[in-house]
C-alpha positions as CSV (number, residue, x, y, z in Angstrom):
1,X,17.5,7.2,-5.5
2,X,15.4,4.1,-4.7
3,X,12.1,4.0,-5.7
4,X,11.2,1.8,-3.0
5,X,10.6,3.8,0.3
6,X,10.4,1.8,3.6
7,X,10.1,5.0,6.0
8,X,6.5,6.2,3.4
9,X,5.3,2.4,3.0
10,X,5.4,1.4,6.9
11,X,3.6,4.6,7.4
12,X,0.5,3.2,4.6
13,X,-1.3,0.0,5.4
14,X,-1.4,-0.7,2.1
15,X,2.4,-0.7,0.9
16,X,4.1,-1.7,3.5
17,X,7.5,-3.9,3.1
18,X,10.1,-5.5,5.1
19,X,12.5,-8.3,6.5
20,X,15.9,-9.3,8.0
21,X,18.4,-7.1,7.8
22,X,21.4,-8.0,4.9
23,X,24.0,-9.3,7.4
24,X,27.5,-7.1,7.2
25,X,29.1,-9.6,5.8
26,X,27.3,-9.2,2.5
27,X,29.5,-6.6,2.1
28,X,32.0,-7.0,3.7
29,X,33.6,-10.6,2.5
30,X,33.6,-9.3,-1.0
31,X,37.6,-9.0,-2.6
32,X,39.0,-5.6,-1.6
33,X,38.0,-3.1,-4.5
34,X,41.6,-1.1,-6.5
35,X,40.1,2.4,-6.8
36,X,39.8,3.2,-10.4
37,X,40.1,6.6,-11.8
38,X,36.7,8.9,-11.4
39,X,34.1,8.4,-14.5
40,X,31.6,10.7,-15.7
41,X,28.0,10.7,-15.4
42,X,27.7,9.6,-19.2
43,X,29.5,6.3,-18.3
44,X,28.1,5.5,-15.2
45,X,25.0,6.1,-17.5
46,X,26.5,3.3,-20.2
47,X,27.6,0.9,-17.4
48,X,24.0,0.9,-15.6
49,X,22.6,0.8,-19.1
50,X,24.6,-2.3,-20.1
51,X,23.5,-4.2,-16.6
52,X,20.4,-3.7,-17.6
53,X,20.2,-7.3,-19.9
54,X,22.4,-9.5,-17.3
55,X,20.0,-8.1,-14.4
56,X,16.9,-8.9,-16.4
57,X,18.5,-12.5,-17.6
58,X,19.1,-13.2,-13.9
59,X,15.8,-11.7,-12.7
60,X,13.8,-13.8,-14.8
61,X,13.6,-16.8,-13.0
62,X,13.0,-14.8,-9.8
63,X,14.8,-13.0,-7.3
64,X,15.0,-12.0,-3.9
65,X,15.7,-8.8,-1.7
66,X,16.7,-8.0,1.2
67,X,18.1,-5.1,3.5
68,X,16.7,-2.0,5.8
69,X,16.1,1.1,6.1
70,X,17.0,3.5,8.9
71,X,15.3,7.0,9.0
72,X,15.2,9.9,11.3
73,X,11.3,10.1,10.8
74,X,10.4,6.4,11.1
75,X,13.2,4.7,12.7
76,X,14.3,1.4,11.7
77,X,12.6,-1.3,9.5
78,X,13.2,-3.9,7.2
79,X,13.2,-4.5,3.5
80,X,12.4,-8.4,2.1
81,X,10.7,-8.9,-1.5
82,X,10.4,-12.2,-3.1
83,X,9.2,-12.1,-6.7
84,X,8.2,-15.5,-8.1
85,X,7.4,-14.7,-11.4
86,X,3.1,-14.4,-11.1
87,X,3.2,-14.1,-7.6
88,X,5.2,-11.7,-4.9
89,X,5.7,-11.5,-1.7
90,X,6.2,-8.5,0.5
91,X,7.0,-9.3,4.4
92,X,7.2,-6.4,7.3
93,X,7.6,-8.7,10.2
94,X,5.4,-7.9,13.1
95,X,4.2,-5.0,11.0
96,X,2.6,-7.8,9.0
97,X,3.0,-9.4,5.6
98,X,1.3,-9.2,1.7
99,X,0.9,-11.3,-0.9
100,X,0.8,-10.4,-4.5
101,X,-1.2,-12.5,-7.3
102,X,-0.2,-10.7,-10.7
103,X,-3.7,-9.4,-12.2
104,X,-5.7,-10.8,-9.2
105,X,-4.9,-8.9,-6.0
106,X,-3.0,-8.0,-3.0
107,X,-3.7,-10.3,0.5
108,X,-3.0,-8.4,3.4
109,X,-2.5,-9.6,6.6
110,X,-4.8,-8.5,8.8
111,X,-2.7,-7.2,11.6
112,X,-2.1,-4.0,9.4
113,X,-5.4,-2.9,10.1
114,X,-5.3,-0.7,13.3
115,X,-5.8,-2.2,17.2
116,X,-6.1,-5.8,17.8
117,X,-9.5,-5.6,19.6
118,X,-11.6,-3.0,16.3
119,X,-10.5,-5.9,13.6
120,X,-11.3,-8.9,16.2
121,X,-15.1,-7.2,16.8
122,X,-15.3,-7.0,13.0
123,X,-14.7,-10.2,12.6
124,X,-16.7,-11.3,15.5
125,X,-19.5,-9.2,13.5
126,X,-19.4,-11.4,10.1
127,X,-18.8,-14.7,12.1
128,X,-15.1,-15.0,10.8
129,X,-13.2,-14.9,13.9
130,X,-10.7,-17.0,13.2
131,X,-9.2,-15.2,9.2
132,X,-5.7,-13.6,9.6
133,X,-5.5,-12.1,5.9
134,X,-7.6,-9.5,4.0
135,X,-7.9,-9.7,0.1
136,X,-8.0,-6.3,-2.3
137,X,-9.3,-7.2,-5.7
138,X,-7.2,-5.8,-8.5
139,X,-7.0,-7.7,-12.2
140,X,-4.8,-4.5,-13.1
141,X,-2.0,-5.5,-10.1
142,X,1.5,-5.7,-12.5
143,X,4.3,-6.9,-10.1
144,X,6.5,-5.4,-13.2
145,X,4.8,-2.2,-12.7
146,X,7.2,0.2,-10.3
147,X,4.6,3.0,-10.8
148,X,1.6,0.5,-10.4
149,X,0.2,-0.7,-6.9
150,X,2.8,-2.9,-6.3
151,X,5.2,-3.2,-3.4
152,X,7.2,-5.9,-5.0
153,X,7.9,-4.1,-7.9
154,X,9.4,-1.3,-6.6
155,X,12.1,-3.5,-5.3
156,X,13.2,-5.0,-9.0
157,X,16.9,-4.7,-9.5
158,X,16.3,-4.3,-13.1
159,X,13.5,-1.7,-12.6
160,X,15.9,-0.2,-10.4
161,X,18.6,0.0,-13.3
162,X,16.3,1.5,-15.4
163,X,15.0,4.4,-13.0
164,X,18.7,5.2,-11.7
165,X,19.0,6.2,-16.0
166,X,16.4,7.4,-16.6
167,X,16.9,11.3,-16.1
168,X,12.4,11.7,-15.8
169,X,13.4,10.0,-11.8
170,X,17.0,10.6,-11.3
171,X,19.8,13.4,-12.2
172,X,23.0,12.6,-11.8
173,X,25.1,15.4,-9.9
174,X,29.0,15.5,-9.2
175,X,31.6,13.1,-10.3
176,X,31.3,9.1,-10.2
177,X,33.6,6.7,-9.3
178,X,34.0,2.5,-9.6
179,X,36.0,0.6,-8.2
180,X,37.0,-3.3,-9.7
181,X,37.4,-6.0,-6.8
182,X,40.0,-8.7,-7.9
183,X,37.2,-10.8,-9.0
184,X,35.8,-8.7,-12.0
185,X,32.9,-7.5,-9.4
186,X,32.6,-3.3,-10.3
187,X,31.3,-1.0,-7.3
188,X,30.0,2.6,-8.8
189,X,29.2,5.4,-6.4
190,X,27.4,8.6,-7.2
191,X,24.9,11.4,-6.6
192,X,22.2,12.9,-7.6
193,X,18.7,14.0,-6.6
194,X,15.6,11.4,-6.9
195,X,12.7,13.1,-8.4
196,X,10.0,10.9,-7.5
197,X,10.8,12.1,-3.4
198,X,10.1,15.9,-4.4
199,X,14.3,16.1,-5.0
200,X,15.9,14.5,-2.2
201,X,19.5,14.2,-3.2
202,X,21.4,11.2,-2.5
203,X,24.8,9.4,-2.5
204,X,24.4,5.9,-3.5
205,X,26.3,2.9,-3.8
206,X,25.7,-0.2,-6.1
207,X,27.6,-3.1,-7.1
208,X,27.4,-4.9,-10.2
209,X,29.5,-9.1,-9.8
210,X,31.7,-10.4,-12.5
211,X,28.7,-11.2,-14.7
212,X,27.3,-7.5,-14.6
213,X,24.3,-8.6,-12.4
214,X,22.8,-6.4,-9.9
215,X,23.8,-7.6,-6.3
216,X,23.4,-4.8,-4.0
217,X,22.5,-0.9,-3.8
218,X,22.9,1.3,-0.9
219,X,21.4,4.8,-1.4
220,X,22.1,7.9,1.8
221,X,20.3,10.9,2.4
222,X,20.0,13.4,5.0
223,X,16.9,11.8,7.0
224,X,17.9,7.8,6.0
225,X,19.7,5.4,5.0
226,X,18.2,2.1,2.4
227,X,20.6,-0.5,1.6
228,X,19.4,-3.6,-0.5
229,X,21.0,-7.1,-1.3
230,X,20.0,-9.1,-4.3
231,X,19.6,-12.8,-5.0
232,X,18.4,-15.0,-8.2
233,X,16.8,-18.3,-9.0
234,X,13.8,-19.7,-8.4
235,X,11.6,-18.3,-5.9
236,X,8.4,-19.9,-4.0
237,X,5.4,-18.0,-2.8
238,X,2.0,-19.6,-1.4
239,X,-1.4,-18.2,-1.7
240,X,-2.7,-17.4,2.0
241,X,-6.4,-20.2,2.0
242,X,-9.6,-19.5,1.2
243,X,-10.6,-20.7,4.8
244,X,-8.2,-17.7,6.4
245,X,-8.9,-14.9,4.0
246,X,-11.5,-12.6,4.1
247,X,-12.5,-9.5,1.2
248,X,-11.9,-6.1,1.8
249,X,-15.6,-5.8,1.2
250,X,-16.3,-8.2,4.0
251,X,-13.9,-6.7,6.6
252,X,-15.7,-3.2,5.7
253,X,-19.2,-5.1,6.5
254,X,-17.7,-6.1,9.7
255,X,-16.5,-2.7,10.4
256,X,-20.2,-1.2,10.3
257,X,-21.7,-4.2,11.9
258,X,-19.6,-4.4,14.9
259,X,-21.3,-0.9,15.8
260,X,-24.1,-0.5,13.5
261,X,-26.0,1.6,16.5
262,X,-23.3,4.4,15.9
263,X,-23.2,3.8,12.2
264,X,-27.4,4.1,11.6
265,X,-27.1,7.3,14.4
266,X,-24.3,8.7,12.2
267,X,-25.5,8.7,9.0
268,X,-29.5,9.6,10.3
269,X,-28.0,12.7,11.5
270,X,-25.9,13.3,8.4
271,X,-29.2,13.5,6.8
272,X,-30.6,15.9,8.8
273,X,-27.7,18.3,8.2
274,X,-28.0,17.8,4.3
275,X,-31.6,18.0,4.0
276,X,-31.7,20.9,6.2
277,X,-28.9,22.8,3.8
278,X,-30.8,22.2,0.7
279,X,-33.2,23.6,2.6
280,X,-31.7,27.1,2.9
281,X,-30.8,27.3,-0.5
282,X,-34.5,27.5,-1.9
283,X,-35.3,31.8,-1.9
284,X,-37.6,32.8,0.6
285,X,-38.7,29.2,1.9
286,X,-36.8,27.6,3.8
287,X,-38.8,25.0,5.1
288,X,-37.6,21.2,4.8
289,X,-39.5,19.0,3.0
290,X,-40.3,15.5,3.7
291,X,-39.6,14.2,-0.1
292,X,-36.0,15.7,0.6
293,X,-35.0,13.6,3.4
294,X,-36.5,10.5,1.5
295,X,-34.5,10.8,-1.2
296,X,-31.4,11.6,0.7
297,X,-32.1,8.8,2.8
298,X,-32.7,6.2,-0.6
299,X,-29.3,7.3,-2.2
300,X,-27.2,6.9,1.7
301,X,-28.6,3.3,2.1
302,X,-28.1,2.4,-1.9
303,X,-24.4,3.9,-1.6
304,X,-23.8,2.5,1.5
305,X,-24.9,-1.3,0.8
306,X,-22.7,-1.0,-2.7
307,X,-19.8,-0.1,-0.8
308,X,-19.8,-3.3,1.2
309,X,-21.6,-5.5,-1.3
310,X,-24.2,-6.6,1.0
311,X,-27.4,-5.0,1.9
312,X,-27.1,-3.6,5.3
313,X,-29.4,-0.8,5.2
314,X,-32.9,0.1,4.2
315,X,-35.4,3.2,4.4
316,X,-38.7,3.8,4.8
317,X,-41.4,6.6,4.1
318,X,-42.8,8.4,6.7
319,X,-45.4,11.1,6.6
320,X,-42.6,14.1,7.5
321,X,-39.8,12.1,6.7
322,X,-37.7,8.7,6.5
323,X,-36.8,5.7,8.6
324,X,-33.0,4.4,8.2
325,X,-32.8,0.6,9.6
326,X,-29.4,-0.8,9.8
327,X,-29.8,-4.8,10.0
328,X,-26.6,-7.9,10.7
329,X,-27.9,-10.1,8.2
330,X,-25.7,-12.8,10.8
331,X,-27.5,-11.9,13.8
332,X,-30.6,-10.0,12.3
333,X,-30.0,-8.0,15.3
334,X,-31.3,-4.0,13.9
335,X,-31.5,-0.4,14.8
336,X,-33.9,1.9,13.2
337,X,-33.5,5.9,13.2
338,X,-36.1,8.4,12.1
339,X,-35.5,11.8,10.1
340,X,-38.4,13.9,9.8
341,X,-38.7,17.9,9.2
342,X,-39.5,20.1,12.0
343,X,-40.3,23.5,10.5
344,X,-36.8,25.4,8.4
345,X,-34.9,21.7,9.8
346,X,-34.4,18.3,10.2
347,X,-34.4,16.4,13.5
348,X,-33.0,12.8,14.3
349,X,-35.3,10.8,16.6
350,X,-34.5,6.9,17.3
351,X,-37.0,4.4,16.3
C-alpha cells in the first residue's frame, strides 16, 4: 500500500529512486513487542490518523528514507529519499541519481539516458563532453505533491499516513493487530488492497516510536516486497553546477546533431509519405502538388527547431517541391534533402 513503487520507477528514466538497503538491525534491536489484542479497521484508521501531526512535526525539518524493494518482475533495488525542505534528493545508485529544486526542476543524472556511447556522441555533438547531469524545467515541481512529478514525495512518511487512510488509495481488508514494545513504540499490521496499483492487495507493516512518529513501513504482495526506514532532522542537498549540467532541450539538440544525416533523411521522407496521402484524399486528382510539400516541409522545420530551442533546420522552395537542410550550428557541418512531386507522389532525392 506504498505509493512509492521502486519495481515501476527503475523501469522510467524519469522517476527512478534508490539506496542502501535498511540494515536488519533496524528492526531487529527494537524491544520485543507483547501482542495486544486484534483492533478494527476503524482504529487502526484513528491511530494512523492521530500520527499524522507527530509525523508532520518531525518531518518538518526534513527527513530521510531508506530501504528496498525486491520484486519478481524487476529484481532487487534500493529505496533512499532525502527531503531538505526546497530541495530533494532521489539516489538509484549505479542506476543514477536526481535532484529536486521545489518549483524549478528535476536534474537527472545523465547515466539514465540509455548506452554510454548515444549520450557521449550527443554530447560530443553540442561540445559538452564533459556534463554528467541533465536538467527538466518545471516551476510546477511540489516535493509535497505525492500525485505531482515528484519522486521524493512519494516517499513522505506523513503523505504516507495520509494515503494508508484515505479509503480514495487504500481499503482496509481483514482484521488489524498492534503490538506495544516495552518502550511505548506501537507496531500495527494489516491488509488491504492499494488502489493506485489497479488493486494489488497487500499485508503491511508499520511502526509508529514512543512519540507516535513514523519510523518504518514494510508493505508484501505477491510479486514484491518494499520495506522503508525513516529518519528526522535536518537534511543537506546540493545543486549539481552549472559547468556539469546540461537542459533537456540541449541533450535533445545533441541527440539530432550526433546523426543529423539520418535525422534530415528521416523526416524528408516523412514528407513524402504525408504529402503523398493528402494527395489521395483530393476526388478524382490525385496528383501532388508542389505547394503541399512546402508547407509540410515549413511546419516540420518550425516544429522541429521549437522542440529543441535552437534552429537546426531550414527549407527552401523549389520549383516541384522543398529542400530540408539540417545544419550543427557548432560545426556548421549540414545535410540537405530534396522533396519534390513525381506525378500521384512524392520522391526523396539528397541534395
Amino acid at each position: 500500500m506504498l505509493p512509492y513503487r521502486s519495481s515501476a520507477l527503475l523501469a522510467s528514466a524519469a522517476l527512478v529512486v534508490g539506496a542502501a538497503l535498511v540494515p536488519a538491525s533496524a528492526f531487529a534491536n527494537d524491544p520485543t513487542p507483547t501482542p495486544d489484542p486484534a483492533i478494527s479497521n476503524a482504529d487502526l484508521v484513528a491511530a494512523l490518523t492521530a500520527a499524522e501531526t507527530p509525523t508532520v512535526a518531525a518531518a518538518k525539518a526534513g527527513w530521510l528514507a531508506q530501504g528496498g524493494d525486491a520484486s519478481s518482475d524487476f529484481g532487487n533495488s534500493t529505496i533512499k529519499a532525502i527531503y531538505a525542505v526546497n530541495l530533494g534528493l532521489a539516489d538509484a545508485g549505479a542506476d543514477g541519481s536526481m535532484v529536486e529544486a521545489e518549483h524549478s526542476g528535476t536534474y537527472m543524472t545523465l547515466s539514465t539516458l540509455g548506452s554510454h556511447r548515444s549520450v557521449k556522441r550527443a554530447l560530443k555533438a553540442i561540445k559538452r563532453p564533459h556534463a554528467t547531469w541533465m536538467f527538466l524545467r518545471d516551476t510546477s515541481l511540489d516535493l509535497r505533491d505525492p500525485d505531482g512529478d515528484s519522486a521524493v514525495a512519494q516517499l513522505a512518511p506523513d503523505l504516507l499516513l495520509k494515503e494508508l487512510v484515505d479509503p480514495k488509495h487504500t481499503t482496509l481488508v481483514g482484521t488489524p493487530t498492534v503490538a506495544t514494545g516495552a518502550d511505548g513504540s506501537k507496531t500495527y499490521t494489516f491488509a488491504g488492497a492499494d488502489l493506485d496499483s489497479e488493486g494489488v492487495y497487500e499485508t503491511g507493516t508499520l511502526r509508529l516510536n514512543p512519540s507516535g512518529v513514523v519510523t518504518s513501513v514494510k508493505t508484501v504482495s505477491s510479486s514484491d516486497t518494499t520495506t522503508i526506514g525513516y529518519s528526522y532532522g535536518a537534511q543537506h542537498v546540493t545543486l549539481p553546477s552549472r559547468k556539469s549540467t546540461i537542459t533537456f532541450e540541449q541533450f535533445n539538440e545533441g541527440s539530432i546533431l550526433s546523426d543529423l544525416s539520418t535525422e534530415v533523411k528521416s523526416a524528408a521522407t516523412e514528407l513524402a509519405k504525408e504529402a503523398t496521402k493528402e494527395a489521395t484524399k483530393r476526388p478524382h486528382k490525385h496528383t501532388v502538388k508542389a505547394e503541399a510539400i512546402r508547407t509540410y516541409a515549413k511546419r516540420f522545420a518550425k516544429f522541429a527547431n521549437r522542440f529543441v530551442d535552437a534552429k537546426i533546420f531550414s527549407t527552401k522552395s523549389l520549383p516541384h517541391g522543398a529542400r530540408i537542410t539540417g545544419t550543427n550550428p557548432f560545426t556548421h557541418a549540414h545535410v540537405s534533402y530534396d522533396v519534390t512531386t513525381a506525378g500521384k507522389k512524392a520522391v526523396v532525392h539528397k541534395a
